[in-house]
Backbone as CSV, one residue per row, in Angstrom:
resi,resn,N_x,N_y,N_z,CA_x,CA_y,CA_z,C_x,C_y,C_z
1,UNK,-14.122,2.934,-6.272,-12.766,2.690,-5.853,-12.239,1.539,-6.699
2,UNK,-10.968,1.836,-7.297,-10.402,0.894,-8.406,-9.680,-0.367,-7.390
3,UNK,-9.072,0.467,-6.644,-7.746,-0.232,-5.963,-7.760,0.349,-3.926
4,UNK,-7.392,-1.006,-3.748,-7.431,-0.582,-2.178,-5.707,0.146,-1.741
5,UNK,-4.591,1.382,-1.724,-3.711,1.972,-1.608,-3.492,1.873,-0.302
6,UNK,-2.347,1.293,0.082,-1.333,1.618,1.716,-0.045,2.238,1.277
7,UNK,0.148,3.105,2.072,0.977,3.894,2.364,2.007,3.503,3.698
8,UNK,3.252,2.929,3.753,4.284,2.540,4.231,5.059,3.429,4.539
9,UNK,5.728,4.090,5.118,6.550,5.432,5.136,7.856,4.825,6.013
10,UNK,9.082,5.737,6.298,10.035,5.379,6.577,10.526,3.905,6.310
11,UNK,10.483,3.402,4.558,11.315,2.720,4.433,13.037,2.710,3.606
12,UNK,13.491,1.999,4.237,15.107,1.975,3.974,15.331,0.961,3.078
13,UNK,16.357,0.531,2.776,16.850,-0.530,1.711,16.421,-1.764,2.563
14,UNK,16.624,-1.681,3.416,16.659,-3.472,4.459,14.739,-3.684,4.503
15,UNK,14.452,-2.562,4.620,13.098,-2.438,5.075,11.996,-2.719,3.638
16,UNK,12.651,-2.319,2.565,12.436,-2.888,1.230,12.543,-4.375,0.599
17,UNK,14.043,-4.578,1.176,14.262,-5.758,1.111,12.772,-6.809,1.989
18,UNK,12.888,-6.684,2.829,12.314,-7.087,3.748,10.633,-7.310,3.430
19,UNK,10.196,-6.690,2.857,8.962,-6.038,2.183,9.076,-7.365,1.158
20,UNK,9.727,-7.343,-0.028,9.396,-8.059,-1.195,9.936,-9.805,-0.784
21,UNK,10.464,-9.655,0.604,10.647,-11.117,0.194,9.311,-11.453,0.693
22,UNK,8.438,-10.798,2.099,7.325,-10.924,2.699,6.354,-11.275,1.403
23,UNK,6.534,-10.868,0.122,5.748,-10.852,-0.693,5.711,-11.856,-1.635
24,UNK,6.986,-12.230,-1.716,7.663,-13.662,-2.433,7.021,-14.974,-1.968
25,UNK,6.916,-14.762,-0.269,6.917,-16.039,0.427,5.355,-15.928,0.809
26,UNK,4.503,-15.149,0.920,3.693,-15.583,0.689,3.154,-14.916,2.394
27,UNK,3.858,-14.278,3.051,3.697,-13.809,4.262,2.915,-12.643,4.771
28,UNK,3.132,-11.757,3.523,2.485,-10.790,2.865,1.625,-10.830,1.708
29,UNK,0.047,-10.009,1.602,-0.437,-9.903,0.256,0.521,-9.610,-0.678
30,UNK,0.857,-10.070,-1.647,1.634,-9.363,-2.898,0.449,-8.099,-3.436
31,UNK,1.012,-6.867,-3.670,0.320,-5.742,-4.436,0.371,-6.220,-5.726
32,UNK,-0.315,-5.192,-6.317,-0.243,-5.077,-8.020,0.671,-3.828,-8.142
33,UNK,0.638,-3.176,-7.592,2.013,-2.607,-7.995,2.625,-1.773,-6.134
34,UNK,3.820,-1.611,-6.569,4.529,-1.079,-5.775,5.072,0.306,-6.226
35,UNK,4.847,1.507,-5.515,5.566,2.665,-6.352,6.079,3.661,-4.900
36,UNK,7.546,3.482,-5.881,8.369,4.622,-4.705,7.725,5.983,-4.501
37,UNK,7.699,6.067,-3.290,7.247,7.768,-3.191,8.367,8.836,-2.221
38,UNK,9.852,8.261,-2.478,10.606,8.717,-2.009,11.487,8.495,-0.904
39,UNK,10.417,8.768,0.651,11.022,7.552,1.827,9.905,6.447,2.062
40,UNK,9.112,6.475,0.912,8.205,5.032,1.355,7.862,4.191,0.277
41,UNK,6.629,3.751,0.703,6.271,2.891,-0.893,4.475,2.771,-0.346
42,UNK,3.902,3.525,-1.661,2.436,2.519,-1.953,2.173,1.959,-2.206
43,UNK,1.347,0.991,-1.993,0.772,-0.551,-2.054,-0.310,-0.385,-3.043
44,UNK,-0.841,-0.950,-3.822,-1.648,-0.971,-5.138,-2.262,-2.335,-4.878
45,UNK,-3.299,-2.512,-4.520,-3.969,-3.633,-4.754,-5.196,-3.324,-5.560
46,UNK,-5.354,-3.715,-7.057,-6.002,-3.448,-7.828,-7.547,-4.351,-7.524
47,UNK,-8.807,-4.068,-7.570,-9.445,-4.696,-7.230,-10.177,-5.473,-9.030
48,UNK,-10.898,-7.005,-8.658,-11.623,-7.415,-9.694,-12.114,-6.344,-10.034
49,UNK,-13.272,-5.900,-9.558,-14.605,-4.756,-9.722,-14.224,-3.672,-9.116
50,UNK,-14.521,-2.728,-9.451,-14.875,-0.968,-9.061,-15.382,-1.613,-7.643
51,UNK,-15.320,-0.768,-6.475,-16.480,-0.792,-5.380,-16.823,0.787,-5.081
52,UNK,-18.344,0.816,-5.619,-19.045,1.984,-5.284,-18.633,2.331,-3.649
53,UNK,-18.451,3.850,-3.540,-18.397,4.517,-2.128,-19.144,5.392,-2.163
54,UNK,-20.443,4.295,-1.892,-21.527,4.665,-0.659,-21.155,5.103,0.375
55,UNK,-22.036,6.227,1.048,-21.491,6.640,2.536,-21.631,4.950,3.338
56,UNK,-22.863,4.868,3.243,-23.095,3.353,4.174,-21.606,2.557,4.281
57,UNK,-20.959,2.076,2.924,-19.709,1.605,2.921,-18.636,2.054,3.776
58,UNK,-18.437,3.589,3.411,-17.280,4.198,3.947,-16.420,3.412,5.345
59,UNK,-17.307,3.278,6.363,-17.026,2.686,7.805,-16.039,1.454,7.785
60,UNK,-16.926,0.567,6.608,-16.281,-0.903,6.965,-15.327,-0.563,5.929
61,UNK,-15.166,-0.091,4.941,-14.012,-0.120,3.882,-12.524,0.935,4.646
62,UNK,-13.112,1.708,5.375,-12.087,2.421,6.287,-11.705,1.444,6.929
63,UNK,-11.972,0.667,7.921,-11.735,-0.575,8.737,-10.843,-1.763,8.458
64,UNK,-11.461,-1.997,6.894,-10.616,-2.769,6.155,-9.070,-2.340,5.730
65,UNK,-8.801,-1.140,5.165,-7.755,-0.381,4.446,-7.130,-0.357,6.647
66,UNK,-7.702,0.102,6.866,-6.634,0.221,8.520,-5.710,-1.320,9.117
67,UNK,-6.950,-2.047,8.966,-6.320,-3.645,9.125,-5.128,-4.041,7.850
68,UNK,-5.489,-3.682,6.684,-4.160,-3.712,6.067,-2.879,-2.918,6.474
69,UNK,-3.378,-1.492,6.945,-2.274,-0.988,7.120,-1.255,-1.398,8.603
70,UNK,-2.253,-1.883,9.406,-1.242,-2.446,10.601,-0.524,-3.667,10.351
71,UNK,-1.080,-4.131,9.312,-0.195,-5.751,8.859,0.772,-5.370,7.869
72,UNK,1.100,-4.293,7.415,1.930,-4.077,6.196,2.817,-3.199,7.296
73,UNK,3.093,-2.717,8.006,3.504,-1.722,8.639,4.319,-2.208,9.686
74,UNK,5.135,-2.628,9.815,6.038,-3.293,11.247,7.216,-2.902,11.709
75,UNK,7.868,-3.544,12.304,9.126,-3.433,12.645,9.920,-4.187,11.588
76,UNK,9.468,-4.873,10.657,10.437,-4.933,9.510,10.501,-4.338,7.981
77,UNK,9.378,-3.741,7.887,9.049,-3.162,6.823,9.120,-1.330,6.831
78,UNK,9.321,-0.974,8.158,9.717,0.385,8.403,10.544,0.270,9.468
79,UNK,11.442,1.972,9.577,11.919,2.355,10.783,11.198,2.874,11.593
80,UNK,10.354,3.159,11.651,9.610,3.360,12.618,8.261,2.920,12.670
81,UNK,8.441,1.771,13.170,6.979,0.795,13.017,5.687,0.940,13.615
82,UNK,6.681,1.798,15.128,4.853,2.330,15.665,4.169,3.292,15.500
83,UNK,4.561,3.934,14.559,4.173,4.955,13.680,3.079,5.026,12.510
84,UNK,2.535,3.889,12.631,1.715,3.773,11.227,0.832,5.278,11.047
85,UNK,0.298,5.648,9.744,-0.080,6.638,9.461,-1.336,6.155,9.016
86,UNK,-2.366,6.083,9.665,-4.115,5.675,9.676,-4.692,6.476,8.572
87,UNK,-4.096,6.570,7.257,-5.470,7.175,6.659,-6.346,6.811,5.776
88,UNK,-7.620,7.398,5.913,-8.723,7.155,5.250,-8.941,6.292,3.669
89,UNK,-10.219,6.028,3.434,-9.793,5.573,1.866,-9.701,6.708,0.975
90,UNK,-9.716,7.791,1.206,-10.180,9.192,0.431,-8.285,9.777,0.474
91,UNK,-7.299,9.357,0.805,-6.311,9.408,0.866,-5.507,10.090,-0.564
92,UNK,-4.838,10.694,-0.626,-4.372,11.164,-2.153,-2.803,10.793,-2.363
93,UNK,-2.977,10.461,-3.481,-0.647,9.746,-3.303,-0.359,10.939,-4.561
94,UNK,1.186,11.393,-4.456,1.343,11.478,-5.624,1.533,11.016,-6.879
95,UNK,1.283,11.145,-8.099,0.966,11.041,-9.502,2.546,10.124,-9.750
96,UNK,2.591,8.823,-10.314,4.208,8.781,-10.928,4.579,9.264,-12.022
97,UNK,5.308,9.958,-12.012,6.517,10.488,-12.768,6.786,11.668,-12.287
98,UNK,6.100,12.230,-11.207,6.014,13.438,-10.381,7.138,13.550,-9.499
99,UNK,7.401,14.667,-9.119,8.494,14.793,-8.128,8.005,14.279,-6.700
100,UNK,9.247,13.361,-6.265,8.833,12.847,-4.892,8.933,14.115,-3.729
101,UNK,9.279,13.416,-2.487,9.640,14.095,-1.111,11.058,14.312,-1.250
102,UNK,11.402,13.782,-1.940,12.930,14.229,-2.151,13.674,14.834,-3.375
103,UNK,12.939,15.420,-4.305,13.168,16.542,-4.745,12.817,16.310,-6.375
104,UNK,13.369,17.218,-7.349,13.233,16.905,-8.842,13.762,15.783,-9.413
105,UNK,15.109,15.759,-8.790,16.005,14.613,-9.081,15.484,13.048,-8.738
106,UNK,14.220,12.618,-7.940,13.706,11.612,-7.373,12.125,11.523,-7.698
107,UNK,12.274,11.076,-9.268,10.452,11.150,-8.957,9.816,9.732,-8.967
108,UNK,8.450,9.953,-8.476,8.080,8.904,-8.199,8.119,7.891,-9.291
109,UNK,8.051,6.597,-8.581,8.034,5.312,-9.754,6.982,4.060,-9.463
110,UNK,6.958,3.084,-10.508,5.942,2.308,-9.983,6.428,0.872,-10.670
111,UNK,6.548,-0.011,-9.657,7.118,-0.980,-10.287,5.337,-2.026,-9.858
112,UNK,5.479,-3.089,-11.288,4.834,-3.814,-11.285,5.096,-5.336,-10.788
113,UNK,4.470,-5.249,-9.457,4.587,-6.958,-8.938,3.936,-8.001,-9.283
114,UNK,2.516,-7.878,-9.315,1.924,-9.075,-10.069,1.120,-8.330,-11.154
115,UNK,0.229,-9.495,-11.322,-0.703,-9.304,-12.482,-2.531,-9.665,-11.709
116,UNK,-2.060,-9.572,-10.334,-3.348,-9.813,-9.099,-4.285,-8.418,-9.433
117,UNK,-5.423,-9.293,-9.107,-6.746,-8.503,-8.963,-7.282,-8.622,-7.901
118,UNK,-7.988,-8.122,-7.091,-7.931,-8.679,-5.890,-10.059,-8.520,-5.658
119,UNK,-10.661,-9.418,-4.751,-11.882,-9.062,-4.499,-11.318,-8.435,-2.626
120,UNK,-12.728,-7.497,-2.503,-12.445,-7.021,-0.720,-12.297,-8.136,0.166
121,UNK,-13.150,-9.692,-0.287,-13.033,-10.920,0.730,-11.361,-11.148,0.425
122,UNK,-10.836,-11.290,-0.842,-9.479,-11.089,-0.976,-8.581,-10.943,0.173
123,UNK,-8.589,-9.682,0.103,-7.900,-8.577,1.235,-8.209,-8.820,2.773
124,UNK,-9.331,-9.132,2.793,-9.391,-9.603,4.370,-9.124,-10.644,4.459
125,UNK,-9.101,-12.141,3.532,-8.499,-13.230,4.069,-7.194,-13.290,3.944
126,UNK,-5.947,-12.264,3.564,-4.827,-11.857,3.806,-4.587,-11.503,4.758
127,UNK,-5.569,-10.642,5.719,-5.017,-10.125,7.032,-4.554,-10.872,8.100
């Protein structure tokens, strides 16, 4: 696994907004990248090292990626906050430059926020 990926769904302009200042100020992990996927955005946290997925792993690295996703996921960063979407690390996004959820005319994009690498102790002392 290169990068630990959250998936955010139902966000709006305010809810975007809302998102990058969390990320500015320090309230939020900043990603390594951010990429539209139409009505949401994936989270890219690129890791220092590869982490082998060992079955043994699977459990706690699922655990981990879930605890990110309830802290990235709120009532200000979506419209519908109690909605989070729990999935696995085995999760698949679409490709950027691909067509989003919203059609040919909207394909995905990926904007670059930092230049962060992140270790897994990383990510959990963010939560």
């Amino acid at each position: 696994m290169f990068a630990v990926v959250v998936d955010v769904d139902y966000v709006g302009k305010q809810q975007l907004k809302n998102l990058l200042k969390q990320f500015g100020n320090g309230v939020q992990l900043r990603p390594t990248y951010l990429v539209s996927s139409g009505k949401g955005v994936h989270l890219y946290y690129f890791l220092q090292e590869p982490v082998q997925l060992y079955r043994n792993r699977e459990e706690v690295l699922a655990e981990l990626k879930e605890a990110l996703i309830r802290r990235l996921w709120n009532d200000t960063s979506s419209i519908r906050p109690d909605s989070p979407d729990i999935i696995g690390i085995y999760q698949g996004f679409r490709c950027v430059g691909s067509q989003s959820k919203l059609g040919v005319d909207f394909p995905v994009k990926a904007y670059k926020l930092s230049e962060n690498r992140y270790t897994l102790e990383d990510i959990k002392a963010g939560l």
